[in-house]
mmJSON file of the N, C-alpha and C atoms, coordinates in Angstrom:
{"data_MODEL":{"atom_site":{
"group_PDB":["ATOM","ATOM","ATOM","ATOM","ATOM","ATOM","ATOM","ATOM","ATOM","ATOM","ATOM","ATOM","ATOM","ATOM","ATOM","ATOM","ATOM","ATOM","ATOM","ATOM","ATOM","ATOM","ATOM","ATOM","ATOM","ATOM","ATOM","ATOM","ATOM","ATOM","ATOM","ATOM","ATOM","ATOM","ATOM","ATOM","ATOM","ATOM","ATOM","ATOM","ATOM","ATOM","ATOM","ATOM","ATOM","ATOM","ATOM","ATOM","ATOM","ATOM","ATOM","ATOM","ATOM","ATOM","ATOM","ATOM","ATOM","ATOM","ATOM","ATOM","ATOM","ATOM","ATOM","ATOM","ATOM","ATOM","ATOM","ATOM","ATOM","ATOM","ATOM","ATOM","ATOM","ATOM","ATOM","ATOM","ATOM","ATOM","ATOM","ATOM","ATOM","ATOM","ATOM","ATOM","ATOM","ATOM","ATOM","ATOM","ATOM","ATOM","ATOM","ATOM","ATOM","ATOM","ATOM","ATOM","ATOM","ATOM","ATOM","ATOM","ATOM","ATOM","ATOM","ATOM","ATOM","ATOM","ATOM","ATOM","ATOM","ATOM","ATOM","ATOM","ATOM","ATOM","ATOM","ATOM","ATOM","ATOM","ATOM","ATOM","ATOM","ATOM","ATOM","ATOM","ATOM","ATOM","ATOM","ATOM","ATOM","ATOM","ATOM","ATOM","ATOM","ATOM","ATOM","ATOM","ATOM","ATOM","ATOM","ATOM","ATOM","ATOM","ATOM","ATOM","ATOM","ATOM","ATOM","ATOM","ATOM","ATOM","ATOM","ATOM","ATOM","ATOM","ATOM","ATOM","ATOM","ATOM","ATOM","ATOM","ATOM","ATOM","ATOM","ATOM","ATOM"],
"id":[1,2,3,4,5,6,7,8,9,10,11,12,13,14,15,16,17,18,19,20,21,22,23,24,25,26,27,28,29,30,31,32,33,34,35,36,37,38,39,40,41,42,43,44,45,46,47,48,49,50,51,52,53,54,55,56,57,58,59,60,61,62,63,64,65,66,67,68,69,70,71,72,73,74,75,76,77,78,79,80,81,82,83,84,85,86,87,88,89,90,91,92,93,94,95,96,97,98,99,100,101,102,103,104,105,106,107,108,109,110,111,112,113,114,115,116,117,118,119,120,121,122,123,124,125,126,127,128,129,130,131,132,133,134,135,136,137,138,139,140,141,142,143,144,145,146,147,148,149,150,151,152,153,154,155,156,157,158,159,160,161,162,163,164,165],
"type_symbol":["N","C","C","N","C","C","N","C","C","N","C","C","N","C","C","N","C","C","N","C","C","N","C","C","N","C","C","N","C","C","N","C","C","N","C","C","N","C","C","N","C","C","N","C","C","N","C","C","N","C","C","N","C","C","N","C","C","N","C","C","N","C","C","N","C","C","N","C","C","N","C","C","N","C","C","N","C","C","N","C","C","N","C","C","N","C","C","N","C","C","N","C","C","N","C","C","N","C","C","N","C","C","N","C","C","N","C","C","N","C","C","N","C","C","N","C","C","N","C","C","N","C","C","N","C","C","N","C","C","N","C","C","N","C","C","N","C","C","N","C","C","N","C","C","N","C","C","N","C","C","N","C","C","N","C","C","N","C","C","N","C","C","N","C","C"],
"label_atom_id":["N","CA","C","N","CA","C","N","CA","C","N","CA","C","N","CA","C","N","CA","C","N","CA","C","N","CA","C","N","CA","C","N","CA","C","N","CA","C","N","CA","C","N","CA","C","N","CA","C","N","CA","C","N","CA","C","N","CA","C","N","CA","C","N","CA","C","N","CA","C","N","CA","C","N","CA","C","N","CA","C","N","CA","C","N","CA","C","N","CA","C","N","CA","C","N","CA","C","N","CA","C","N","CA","C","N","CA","C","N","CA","C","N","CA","C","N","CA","C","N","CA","C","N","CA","C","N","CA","C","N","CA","C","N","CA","C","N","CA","C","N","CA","C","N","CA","C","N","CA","C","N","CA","C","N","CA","C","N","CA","C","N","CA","C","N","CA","C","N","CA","C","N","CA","C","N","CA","C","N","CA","C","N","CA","C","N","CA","C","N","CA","C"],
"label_alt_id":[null,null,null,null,null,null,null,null,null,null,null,null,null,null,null,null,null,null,null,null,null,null,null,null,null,null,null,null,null,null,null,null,null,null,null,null,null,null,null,null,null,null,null,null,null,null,null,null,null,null,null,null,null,null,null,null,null,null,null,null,null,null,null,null,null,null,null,null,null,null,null,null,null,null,null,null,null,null,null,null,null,null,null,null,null,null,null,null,null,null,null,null,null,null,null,null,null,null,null,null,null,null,null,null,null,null,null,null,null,null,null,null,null,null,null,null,null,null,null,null,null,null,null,null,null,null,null,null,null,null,null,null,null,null,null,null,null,null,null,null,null,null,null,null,null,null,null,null,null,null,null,null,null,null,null,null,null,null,null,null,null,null,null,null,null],
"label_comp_id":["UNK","UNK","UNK","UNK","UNK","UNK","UNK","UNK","UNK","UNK","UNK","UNK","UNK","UNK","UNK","UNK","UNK","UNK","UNK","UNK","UNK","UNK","UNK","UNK","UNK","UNK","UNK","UNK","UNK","UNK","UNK","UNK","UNK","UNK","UNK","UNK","UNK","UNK","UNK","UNK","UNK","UNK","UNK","UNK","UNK","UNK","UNK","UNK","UNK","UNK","UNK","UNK","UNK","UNK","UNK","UNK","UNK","UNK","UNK","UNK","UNK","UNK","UNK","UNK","UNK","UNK","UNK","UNK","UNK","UNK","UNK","UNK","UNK","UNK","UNK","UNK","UNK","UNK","UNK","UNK","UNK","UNK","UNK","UNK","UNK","UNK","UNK","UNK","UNK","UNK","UNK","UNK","UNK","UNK","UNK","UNK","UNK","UNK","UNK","UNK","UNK","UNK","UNK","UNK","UNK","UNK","UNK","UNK","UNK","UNK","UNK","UNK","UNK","UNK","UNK","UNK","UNK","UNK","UNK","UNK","UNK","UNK","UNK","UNK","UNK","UNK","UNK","UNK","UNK","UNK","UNK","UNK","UNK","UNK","UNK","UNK","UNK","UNK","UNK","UNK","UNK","UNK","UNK","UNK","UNK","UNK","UNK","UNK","UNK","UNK","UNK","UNK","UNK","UNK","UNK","UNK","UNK","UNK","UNK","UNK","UNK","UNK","UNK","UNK","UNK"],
"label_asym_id":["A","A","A","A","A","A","A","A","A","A","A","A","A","A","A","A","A","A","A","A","A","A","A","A","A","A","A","A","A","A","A","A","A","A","A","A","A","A","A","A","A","A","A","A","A","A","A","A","A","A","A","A","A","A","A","A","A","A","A","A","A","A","A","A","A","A","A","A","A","A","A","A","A","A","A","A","A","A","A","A","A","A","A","A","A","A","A","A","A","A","A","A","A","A","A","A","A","A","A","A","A","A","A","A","A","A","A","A","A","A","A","A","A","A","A","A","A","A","A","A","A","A","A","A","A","A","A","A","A","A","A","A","A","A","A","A","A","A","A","A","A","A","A","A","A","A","A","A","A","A","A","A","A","A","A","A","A","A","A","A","A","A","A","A","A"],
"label_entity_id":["1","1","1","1","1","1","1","1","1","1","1","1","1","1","1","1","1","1","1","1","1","1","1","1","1","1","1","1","1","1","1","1","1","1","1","1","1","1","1","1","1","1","1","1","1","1","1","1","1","1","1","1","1","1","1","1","1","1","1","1","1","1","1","1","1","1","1","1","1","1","1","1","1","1","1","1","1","1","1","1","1","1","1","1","1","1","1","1","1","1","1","1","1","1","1","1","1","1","1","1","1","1","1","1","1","1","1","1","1","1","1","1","1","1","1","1","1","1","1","1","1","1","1","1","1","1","1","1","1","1","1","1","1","1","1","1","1","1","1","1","1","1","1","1","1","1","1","1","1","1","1","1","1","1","1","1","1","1","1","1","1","1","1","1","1"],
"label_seq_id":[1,1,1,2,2,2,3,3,3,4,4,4,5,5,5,6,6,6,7,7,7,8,8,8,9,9,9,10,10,10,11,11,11,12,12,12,13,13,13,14,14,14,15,15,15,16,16,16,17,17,17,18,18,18,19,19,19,20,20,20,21,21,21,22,22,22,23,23,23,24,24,24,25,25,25,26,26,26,27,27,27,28,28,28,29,29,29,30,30,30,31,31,31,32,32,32,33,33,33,34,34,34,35,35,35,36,36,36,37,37,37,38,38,38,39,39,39,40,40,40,41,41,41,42,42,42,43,43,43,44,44,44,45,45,45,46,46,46,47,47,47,48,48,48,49,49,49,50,50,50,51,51,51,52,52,52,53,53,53,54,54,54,55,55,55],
"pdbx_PDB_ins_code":[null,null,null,null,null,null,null,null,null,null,null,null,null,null,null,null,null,null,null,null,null,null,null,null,null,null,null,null,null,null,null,null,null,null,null,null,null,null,null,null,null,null,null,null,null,null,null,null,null,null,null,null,null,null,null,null,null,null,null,null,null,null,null,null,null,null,null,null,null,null,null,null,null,null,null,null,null,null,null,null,null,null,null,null,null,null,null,null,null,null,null,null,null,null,null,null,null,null,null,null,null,null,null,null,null,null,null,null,null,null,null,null,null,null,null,null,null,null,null,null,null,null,null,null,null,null,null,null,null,null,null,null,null,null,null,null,null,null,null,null,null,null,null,null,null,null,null,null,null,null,null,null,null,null,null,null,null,null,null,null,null,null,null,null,null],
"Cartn_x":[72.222,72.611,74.051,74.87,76.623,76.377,75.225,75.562,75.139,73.99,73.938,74.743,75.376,76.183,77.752,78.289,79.06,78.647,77.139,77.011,76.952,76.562,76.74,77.917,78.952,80.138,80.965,80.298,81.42,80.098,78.866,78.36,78.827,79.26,79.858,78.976,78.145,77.351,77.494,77.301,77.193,78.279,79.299,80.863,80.975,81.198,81.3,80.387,79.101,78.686,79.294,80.247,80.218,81.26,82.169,83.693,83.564,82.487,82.131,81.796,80.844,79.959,81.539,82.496,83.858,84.299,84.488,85.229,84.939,83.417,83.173,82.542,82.633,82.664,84.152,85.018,86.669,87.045,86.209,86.527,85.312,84.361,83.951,84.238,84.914,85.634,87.006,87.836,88.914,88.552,87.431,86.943,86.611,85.689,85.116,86.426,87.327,88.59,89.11,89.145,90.148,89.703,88.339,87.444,87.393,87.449,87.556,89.163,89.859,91.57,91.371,90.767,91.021,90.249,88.797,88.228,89.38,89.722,89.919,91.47,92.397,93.378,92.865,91.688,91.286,90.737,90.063,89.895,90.96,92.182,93.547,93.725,93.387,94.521,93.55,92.392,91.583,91.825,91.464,92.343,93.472,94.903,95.638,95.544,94.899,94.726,93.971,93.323,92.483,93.516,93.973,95.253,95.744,96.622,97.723,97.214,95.681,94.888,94.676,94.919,94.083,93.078,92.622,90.546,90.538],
"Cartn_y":[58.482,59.364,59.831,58.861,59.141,60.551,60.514,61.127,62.538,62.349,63.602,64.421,63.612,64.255,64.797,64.241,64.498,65.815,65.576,66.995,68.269,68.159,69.13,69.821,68.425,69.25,70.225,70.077,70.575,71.619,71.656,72.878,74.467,75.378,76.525,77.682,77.448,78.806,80.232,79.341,80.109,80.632,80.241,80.739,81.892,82.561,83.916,84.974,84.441,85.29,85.26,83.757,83.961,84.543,84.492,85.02,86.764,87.563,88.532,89.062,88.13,88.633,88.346,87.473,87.355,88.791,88.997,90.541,91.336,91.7,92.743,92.681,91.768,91.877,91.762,91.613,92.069,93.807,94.096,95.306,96.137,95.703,96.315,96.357,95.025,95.027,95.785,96.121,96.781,98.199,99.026,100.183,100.791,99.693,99.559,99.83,98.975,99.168,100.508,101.03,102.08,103.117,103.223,104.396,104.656,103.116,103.445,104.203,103.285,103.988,104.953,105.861,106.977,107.978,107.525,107.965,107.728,107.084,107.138,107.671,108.414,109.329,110.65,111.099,112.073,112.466,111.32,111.699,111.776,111.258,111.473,112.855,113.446,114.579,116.056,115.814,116.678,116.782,115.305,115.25,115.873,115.96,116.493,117.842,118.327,120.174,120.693,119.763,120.441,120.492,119.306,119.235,120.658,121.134,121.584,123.258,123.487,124.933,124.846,123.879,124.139,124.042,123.265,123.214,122.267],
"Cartn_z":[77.432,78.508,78.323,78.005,77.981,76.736,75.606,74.437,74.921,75.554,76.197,77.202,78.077,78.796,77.597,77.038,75.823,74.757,75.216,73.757,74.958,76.151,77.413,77.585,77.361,77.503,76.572,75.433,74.249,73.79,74.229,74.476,74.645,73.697,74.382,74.329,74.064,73.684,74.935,76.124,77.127,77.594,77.39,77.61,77.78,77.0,76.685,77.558,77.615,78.903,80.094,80.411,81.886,81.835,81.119,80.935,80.832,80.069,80.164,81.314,81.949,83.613,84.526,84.665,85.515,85.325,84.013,83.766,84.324,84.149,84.723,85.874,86.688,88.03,88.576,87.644,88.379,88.354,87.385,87.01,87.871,88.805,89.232,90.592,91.366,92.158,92.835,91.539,91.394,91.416,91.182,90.758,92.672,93.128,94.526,95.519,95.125,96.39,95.575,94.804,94.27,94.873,94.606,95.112,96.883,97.748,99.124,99.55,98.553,98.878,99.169,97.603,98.008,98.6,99.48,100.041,101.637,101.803,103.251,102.928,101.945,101.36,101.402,101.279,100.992,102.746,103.581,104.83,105.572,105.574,106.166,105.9,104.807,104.356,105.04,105.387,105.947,107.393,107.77,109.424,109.79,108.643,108.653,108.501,107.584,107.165,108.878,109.358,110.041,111.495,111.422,113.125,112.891,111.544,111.301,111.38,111.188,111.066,112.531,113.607,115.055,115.171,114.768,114.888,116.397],
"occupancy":[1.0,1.0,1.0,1.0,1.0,1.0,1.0,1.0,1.0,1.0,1.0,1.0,1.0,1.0,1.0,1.0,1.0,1.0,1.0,1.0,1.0,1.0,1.0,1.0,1.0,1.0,1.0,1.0,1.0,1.0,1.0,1.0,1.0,1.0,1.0,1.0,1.0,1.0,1.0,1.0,1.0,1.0,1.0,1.0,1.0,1.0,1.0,1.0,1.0,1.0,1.0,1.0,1.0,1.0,1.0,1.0,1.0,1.0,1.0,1.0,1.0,1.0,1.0,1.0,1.0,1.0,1.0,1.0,1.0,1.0,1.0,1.0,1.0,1.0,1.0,1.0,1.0,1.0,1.0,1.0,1.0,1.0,1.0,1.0,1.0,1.0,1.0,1.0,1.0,1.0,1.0,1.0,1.0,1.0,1.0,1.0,1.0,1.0,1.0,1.0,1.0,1.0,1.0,1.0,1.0,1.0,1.0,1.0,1.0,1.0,1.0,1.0,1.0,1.0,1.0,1.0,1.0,1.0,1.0,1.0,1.0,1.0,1.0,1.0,1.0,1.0,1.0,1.0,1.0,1.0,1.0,1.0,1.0,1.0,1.0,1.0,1.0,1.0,1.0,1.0,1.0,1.0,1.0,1.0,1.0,1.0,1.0,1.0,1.0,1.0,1.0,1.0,1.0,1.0,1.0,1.0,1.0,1.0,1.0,1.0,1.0,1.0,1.0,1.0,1.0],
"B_iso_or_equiv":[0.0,0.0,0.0,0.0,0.0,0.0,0.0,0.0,0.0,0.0,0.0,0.0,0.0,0.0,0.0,0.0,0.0,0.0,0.0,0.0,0.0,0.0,0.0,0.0,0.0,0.0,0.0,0.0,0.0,0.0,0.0,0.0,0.0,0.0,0.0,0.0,0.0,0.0,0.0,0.0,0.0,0.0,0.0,0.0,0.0,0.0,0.0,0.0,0.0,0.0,0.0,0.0,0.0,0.0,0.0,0.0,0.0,0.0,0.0,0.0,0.0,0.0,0.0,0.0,0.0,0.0,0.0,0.0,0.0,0.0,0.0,0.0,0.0,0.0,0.0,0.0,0.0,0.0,0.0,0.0,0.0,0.0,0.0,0.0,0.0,0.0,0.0,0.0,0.0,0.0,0.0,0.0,0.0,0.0,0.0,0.0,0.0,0.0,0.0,0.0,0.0,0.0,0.0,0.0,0.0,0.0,0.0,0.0,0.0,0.0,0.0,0.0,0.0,0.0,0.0,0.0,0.0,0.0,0.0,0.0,0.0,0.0,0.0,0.0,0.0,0.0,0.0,0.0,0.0,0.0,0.0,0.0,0.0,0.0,0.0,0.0,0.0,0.0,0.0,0.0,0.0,0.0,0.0,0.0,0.0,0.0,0.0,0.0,0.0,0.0,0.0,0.0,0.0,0.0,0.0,0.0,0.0,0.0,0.0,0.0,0.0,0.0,0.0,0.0,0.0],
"pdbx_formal_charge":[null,null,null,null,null,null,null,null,null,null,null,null,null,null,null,null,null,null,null,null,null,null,null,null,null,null,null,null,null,null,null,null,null,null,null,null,null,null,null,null,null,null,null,null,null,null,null,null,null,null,null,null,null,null,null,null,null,null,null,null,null,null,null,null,null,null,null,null,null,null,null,null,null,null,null,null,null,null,null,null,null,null,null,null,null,null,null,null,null,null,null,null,null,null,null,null,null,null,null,null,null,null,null,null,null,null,null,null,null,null,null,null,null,null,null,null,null,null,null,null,null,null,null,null,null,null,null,null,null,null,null,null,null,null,null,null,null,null,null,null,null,null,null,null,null,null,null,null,null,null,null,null,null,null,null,null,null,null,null,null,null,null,null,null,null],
"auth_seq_id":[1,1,1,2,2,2,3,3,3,4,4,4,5,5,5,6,6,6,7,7,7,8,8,8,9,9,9,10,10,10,11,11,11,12,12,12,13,13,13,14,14,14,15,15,15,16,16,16,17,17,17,18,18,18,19,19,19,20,20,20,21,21,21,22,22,22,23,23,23,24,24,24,25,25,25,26,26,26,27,27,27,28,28,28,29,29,29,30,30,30,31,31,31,32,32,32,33,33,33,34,34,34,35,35,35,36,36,36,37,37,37,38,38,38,39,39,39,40,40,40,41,41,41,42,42,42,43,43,43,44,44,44,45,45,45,46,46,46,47,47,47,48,48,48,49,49,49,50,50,50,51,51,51,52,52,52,53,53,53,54,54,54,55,55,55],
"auth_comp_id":["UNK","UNK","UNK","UNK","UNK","UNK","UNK","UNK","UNK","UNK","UNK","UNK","UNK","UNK","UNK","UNK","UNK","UNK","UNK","UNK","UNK","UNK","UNK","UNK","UNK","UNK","UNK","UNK","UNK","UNK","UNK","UNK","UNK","UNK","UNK","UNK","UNK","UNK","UNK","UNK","UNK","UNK","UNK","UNK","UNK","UNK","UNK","UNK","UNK","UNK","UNK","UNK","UNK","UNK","UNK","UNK","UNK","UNK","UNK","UNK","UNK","UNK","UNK","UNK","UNK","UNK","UNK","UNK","UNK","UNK","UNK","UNK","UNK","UNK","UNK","UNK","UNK","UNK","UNK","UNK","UNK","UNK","UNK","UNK","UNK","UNK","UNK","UNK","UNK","UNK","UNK","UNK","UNK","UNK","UNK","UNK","UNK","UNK","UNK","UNK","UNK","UNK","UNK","UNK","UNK","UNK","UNK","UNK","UNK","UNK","UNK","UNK","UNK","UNK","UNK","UNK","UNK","UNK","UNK","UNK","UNK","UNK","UNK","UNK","UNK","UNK","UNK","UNK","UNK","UNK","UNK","UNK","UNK","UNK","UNK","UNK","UNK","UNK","UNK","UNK","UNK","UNK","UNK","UNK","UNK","UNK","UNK","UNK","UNK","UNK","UNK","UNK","UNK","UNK","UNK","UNK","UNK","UNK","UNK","UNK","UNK","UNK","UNK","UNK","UNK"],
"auth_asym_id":["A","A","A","A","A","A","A","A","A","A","A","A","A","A","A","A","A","A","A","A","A","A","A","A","A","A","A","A","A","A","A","A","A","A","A","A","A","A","A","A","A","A","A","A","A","A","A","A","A","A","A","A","A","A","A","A","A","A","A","A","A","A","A","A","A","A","A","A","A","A","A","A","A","A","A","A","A","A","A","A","A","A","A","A","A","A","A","A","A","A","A","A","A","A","A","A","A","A","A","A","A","A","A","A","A","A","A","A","A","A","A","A","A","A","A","A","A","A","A","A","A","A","A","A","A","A","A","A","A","A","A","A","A","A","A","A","A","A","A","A","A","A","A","A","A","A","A","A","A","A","A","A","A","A","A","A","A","A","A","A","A","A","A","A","A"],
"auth_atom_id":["N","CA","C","N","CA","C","N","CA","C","N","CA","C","N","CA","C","N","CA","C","N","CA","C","N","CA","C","N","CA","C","N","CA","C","N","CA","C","N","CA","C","N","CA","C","N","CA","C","N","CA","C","N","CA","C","N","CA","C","N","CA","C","N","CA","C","N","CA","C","N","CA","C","N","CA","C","N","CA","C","N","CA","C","N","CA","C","N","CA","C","N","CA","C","N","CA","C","N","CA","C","N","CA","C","N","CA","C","N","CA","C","N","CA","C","N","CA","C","N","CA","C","N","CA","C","N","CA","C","N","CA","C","N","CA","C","N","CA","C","N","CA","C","N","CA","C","N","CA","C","N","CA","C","N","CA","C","N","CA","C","N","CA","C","N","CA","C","N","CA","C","N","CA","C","N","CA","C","N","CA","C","N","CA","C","N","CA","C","N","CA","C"],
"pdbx_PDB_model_num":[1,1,1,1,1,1,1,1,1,1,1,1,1,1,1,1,1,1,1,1,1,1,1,1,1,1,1,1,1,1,1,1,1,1,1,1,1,1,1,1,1,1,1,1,1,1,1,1,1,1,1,1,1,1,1,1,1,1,1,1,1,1,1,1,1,1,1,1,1,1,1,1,1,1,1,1,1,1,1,1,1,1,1,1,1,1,1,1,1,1,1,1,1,1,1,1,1,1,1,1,1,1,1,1,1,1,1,1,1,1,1,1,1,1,1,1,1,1,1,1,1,1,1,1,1,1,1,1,1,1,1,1,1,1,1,1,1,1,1,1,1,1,1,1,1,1,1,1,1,1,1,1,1,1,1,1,1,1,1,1,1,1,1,1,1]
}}}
């Protein structure tokens, strides 16, 4: 049992996927908030055009 738990640990095969799947769920995270920024930048600036035309 100890040998098996020992060959478990120094096991890496799978590494690299999870380190891949972290990435790109940071990078899809970062993409998600970038995109609301500037959705709710882009709805400010309409609110504004529209105060400033008198609607």
């Amino acid at each position: 049992m100890k040998a098996l738990f020992k060959k478990l640990i120094s096991d890496e095969r799978g590494l690299e996927t999870v380190e891949y799947a972290i990435i790109v769920g940071l990078i899809v995270a970062a993409t998600i908030t970038s995109i609301a920024a500037i959705g709710v930048w882009v709805s400010q600036q309409f609110t504004g055009l529209e105060t400033d035309l008198g609607a």
